[in-house]
N, C-alpha and C positions, 0 to 999 in steps of 0.2 A: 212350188218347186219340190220336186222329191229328189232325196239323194238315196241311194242305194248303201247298204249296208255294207257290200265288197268295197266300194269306191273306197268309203269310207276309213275300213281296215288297212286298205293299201297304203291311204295315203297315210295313214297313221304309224305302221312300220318305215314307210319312206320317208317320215318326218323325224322318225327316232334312228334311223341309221343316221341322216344330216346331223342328227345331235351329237353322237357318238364321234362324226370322221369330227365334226367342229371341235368336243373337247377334249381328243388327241393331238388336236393342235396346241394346248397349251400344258401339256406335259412338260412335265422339267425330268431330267434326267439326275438332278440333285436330290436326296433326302431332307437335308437343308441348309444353312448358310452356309454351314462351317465345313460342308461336306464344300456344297460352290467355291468359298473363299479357300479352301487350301487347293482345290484344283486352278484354280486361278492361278495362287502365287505359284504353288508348281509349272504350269504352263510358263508365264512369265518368269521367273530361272530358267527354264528351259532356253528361252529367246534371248538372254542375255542380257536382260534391263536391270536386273538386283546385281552387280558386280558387285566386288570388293573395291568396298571406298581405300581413298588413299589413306595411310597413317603419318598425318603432319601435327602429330601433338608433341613432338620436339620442338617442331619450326613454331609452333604456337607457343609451345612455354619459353621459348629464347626471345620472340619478339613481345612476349609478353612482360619477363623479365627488364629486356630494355627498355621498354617503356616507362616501368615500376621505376627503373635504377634515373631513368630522366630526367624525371616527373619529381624525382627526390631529390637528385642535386640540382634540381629549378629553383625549386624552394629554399636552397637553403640558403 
């Protein structure tokens, strides 16, 4: 069997474009993590998921107090 030296060539540029479309497919558009992770949590602010939590560190330290003040005249 003889192969011709054109076949050859072609296929061999036709094998390295397939290389090329293949590893544009795994291009990232990030430089790297930190570039991914802040566009991340930016995206998500955007959408509304990081709200502002509520501020119940009043209600926390009155029912914590009561508990403390209980728990003392339990004992005594």
């Amino acid at each position: 069997m003889r192969i011709s030296r054109s076949t050859t060539h072609s296929d061999l540029l036709s094998l390295e474009a397939a290389v090329t479309v293949a590893r544009s497919g795994f291009a990232c558009i990030f430089s790297s993590s930190d570039e991914y992770e802040r566009a991340l949590i930016t995206e998500r602010r955007a959408q509304g998921r990081y709200g502002a939590r509520p501020r119940n560190w009043l209600i926390t330290f009155i029912a914590l107090a009561i508990a403390v003040a209980g728990a003392t005249i339990y004992r005594v």
